[in-house]
C-alpha positions as CSV (number, residue, x, y, z in Angstrom):
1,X,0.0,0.0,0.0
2,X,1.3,3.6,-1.0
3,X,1.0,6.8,0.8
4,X,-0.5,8.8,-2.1
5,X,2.5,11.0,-2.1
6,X,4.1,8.8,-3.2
7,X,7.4,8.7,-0.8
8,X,5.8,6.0,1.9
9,X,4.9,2.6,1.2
10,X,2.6,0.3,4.3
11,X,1.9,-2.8,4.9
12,X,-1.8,-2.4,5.1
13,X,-4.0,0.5,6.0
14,X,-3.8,0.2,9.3
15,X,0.0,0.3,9.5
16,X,-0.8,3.7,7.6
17,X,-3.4,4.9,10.1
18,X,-1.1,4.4,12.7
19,X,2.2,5.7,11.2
20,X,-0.1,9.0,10.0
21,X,0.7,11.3,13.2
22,X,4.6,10.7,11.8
23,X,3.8,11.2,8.8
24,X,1.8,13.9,8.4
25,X,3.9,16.8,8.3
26,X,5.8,15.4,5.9
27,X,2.8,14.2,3.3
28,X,3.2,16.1,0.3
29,X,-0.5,14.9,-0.7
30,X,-2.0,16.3,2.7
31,X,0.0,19.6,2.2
32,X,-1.1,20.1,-1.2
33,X,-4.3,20.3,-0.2
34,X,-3.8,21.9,2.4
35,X,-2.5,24.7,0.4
36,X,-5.2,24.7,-1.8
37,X,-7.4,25.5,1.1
38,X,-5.4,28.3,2.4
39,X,-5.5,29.8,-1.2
40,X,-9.1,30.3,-1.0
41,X,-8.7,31.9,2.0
42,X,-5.6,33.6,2.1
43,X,-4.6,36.5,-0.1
44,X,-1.8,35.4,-2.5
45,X,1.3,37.5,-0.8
46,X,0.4,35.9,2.9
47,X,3.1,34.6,4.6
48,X,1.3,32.2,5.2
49,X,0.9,31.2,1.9
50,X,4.8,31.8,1.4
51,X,5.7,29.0,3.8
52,X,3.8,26.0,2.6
53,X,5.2,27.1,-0.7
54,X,8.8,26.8,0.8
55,X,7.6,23.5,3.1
56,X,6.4,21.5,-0.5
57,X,9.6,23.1,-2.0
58,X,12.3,21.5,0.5
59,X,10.0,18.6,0.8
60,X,9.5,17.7,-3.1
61,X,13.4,18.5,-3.6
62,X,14.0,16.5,-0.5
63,X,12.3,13.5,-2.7
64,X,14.3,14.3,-5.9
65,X,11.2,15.7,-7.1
66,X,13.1,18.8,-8.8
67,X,10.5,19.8,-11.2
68,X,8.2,20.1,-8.3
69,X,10.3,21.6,-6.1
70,X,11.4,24.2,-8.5
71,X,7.4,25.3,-9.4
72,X,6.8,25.9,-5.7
73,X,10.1,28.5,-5.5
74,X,9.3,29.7,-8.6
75,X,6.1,30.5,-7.3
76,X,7.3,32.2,-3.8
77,X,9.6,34.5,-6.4
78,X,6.4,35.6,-8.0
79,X,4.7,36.4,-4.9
80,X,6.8,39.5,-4.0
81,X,6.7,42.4,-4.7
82,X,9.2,44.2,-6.8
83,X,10.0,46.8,-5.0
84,X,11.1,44.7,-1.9
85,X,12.6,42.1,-4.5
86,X,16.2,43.5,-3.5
87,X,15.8,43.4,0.0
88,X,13.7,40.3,0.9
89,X,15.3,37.5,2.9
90,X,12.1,35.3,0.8
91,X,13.6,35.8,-2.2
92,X,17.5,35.5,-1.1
93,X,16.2,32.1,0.4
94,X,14.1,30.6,-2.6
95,X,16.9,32.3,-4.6
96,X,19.0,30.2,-3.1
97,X,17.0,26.8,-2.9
98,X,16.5,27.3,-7.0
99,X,20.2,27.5,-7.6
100,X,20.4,24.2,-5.7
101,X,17.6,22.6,-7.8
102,X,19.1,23.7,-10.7
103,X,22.4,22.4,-10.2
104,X,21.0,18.9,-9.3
105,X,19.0,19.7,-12.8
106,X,22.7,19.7,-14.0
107,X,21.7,23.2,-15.4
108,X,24.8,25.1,-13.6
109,X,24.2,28.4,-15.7
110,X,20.7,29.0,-14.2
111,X,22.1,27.5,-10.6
112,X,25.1,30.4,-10.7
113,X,22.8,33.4,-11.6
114,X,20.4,32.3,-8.8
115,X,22.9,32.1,-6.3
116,X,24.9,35.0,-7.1
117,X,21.6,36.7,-7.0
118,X,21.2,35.0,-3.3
119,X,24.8,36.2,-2.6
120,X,23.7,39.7,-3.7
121,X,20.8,39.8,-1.6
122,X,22.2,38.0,1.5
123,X,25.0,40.7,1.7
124,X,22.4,43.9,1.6
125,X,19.9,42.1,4.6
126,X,23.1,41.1,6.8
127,X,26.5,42.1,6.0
128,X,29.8,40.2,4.6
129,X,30.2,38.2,7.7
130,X,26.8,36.2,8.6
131,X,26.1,31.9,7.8
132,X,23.6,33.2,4.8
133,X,26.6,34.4,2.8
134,X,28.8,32.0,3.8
135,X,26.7,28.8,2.7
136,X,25.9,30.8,-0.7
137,X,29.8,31.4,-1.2
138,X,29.9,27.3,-0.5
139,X,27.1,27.0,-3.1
140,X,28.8,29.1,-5.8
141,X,32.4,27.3,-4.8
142,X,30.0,24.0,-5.5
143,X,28.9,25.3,-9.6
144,X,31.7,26.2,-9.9
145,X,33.7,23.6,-9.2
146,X,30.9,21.4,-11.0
147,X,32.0,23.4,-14.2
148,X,35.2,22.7,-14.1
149,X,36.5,26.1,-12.7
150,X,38.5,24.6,-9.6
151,X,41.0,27.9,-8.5
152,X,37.4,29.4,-8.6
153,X,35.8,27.4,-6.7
154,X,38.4,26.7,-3.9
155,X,38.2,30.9,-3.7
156,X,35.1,30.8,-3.1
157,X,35.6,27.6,-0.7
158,X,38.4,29.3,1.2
159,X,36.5,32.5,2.0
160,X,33.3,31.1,3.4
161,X,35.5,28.7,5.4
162,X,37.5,31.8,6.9
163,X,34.2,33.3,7.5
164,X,32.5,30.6,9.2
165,X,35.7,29.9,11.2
166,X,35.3,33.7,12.2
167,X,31.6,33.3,13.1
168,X,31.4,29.8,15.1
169,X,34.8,28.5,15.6
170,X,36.2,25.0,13.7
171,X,33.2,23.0,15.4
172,X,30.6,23.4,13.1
173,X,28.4,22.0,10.5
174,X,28.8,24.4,8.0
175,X,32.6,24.3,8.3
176,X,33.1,20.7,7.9
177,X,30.7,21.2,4.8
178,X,32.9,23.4,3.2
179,X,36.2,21.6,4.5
180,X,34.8,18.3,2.6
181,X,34.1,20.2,-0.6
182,X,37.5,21.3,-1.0
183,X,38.9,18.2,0.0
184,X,36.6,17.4,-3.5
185,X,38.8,20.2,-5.2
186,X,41.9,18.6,-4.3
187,X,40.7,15.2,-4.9
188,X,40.0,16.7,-8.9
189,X,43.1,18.2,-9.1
190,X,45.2,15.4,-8.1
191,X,46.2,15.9,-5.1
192,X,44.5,13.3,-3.3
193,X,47.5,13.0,-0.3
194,X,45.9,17.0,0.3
195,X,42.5,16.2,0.3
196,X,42.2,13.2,2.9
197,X,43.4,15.2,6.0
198,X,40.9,17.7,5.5
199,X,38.1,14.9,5.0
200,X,39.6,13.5,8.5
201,X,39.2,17.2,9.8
202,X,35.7,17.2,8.7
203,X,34.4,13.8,10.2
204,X,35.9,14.6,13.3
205,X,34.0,17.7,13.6
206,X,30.9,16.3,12.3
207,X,31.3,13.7,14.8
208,X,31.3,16.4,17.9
209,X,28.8,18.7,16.7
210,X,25.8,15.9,15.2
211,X,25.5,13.7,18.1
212,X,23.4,10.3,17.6
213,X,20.2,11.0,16.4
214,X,18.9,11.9,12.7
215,X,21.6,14.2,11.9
216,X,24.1,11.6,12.7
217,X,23.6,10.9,8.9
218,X,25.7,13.6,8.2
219,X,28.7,11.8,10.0
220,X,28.0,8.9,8.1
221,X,28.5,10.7,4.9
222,X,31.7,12.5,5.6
223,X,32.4,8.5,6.2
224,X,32.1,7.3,2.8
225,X,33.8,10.3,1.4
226,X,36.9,9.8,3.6
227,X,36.3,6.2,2.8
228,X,36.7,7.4,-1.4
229,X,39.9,9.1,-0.2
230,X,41.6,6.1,1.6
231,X,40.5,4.3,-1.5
232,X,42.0,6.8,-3.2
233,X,45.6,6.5,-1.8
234,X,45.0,2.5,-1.5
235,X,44.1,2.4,1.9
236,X,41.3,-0.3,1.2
237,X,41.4,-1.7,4.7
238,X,40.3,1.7,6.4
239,X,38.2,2.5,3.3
240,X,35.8,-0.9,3.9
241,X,36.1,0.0,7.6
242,X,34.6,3.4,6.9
243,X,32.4,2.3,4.7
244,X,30.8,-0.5,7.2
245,X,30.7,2.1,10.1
246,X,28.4,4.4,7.8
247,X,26.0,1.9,7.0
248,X,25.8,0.9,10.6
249,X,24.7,4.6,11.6
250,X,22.3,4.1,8.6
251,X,20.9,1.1,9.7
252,X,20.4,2.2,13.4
253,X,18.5,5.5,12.3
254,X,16.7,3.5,9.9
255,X,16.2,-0.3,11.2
256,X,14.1,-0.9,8.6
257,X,15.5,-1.2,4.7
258,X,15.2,1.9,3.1
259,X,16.0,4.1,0.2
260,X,18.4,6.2,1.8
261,X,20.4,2.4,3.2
262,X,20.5,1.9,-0.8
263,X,21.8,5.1,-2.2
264,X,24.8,4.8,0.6
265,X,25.4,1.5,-1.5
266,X,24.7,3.4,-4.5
267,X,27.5,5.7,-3.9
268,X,30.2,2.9,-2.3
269,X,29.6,1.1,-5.5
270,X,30.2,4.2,-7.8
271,X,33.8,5.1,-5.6
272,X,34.3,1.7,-6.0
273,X,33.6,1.3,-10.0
274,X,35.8,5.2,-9.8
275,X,38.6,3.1,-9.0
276,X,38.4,0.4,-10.9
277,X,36.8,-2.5,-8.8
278,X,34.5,-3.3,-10.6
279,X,33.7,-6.7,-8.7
280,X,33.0,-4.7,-5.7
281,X,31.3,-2.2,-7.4
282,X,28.9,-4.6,-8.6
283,X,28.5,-6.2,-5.6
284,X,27.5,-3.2,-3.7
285,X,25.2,-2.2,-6.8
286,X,23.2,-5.3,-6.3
287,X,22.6,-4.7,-2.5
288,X,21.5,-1.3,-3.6
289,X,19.2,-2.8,-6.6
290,X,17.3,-5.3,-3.9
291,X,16.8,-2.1,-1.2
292,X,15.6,-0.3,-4.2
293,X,13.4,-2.6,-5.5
294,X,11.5,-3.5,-2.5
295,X,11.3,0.3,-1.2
296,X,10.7,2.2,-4.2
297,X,9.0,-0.3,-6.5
298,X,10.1,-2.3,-9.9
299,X,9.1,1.0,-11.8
300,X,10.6,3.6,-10.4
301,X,13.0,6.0,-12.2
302,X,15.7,5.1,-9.4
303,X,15.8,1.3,-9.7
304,X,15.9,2.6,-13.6
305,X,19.1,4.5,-13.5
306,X,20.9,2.0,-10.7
307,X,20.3,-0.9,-12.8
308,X,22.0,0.8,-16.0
309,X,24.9,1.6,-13.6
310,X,24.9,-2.6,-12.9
311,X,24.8,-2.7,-16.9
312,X,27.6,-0.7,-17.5
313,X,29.8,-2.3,-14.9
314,X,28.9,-5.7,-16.8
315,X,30.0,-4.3,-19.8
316,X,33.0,-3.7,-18.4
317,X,33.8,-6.8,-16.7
318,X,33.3,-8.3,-20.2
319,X,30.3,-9.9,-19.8
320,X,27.9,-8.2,-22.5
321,X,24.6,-10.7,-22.7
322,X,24.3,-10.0,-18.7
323,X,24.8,-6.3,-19.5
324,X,22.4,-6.2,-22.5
325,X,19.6,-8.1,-20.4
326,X,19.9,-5.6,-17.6
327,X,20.4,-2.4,-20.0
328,X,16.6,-3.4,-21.4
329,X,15.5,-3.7,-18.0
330,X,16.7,-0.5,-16.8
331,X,15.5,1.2,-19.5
């Protein structure tokens, strides 16, 4: 049985009726129509209004639902006025959740003019030195990076990590962010022995500042890309080990099998098939495929695209009637 957003799947409909109160605030369906109400209600410029907007924005790009997630911002950016456009932290923050979208849309032209327009915007409400303008510096570092502009990017890297160093000290989120993506700067350029000391820095940091709970996912991240750097420098001993620790914090927040458990696979088979093993890679790509399958369904766009990755990994190992049977299915 499926939530009719789409993102939950139950057992039956009492397993829904009692996971609802969980779910609720989360329910893309339910806050659609929600929204629908208040709009017959509501004038269109309400804050109110505003903030469901932004909720089904970070909720829809939250599911990889960028098309979605991109009409709802669009839409806040229409709701103000022009003559606060310049000054309006609503429109620095959808500004800056489009450029985002965009860049995951892989269009990185649209994603820089959006955050530079953040950037712009950010600076006028609060000043050079504030966490606004420091993540949008991170942002741009990110595009720019993505296109291939690294001196750029590590610029714009380097000043919001002096910045947010200035604001909150080395133990925070938003520094080992920004440590992490120029350890991916490094990594580009080929200097791999650079990068995985900052990756280090940036686990341990995440480590002291996320705790246990949800957010602990975020240490289990800066695992597997500290994992991709000891892999790197053929380390594969400490890179399994990191890799195993971050789908054990997985696993505990989640007990369950789920999607998230199967892109972490997802991405250790990718830094796996980066490097050239290819056997691993596929093996993590099939633990990935069976999550995926059983979570998100036999026709979902996901299970798609990760069993074209298994394809292509077939085709490399030399075995081409496995990867043409699995290229149809994908496809």
């Amino acid at each position: 049985l499926k939530c009719p957003c789409k993102a939950v799947f139950y057992c039956n409909a009492e397993c829904q009726r009692a996971s609802w109160e969980g779910h609720r605030g989360e329910c893309v369906f339910d806050l659609e129509r929600k929204l629908r109400k208040d709009r017959r209600r509501l004038e269109g410029d309400d804050p109110a209004i505003a903030k469901a907007l932004f909720d089904l924005g970070d909720l829809y790009h939250n599911q990889d639902r960028l098309g979605e997630a991109e009409e709802k911002f669009l839409e806040v950016l229409r709701t103000v006025d022009s003559a606060e456009e310049s000054s309006s932290s609503t429109v620095a923050e959808a500004s800056r959740r489009l450029g985002t979208i965009f860049r995951d849309q892989g269009k990185l032209d649209d994603a820089l003019g959006m955050l530079k327009r953040a950037l712009r915007v950010f600076r006028r409400l609060h000043g050079d030195e504030h966490i606004s303008v420091g993540k949008a510096l991170n942002d741009i570092g990110v595009i720019l990076q993505q296109k291939g502009l690294l001196d750029r990017a590590m610029a714009k890297f380097e000043q919001a990590h002096e910045m947010c160093c200035g604001l909150f000290g080395e133990d925070h989120e938003i520094v080992a962010t920004v440590l992490s993506n120029m350890a991916n700067v490094l990594t580009l350029q080929g200097k791999g022995a650079e990068a995985m000391p900052m990756r280090e820095k940036s686990l341990d940091i995440e480590r002291r500042t996320q705790g246990s709970g949800v957010k602990a996912i975020r240490v289990a991240t800066a695992l597997v890309n500290l994992g991709s750097s000891y892999l790197d420098q053929g380390m594969v001993e400490e890179a399994q080990e990191r890799f195993e620790e971050a789908l054990g914090i997985v696993r505990r927040i989640h007990p369950e099998r789920n999607v998230l458990e199967g892109k972490f696979l997802q991405h250790i088979g990718m830094v796996y098939s980066d490097q050239g093993g290819l056997e691993d890679a596929l093996a993590w790509y099939k633990k990935a495929h069976r999550i995926f399958r059983k979570t998100l369904g036999p026709d979902s766009a996901e299970l798609g695209a990760l069993t074209c990755d298994i394809a292509s990994t077939l085709s490399k190992l030399g075995k081409f009637d496995e990867a043409l049977e699995k290229f149809e299915e994908g496809l």
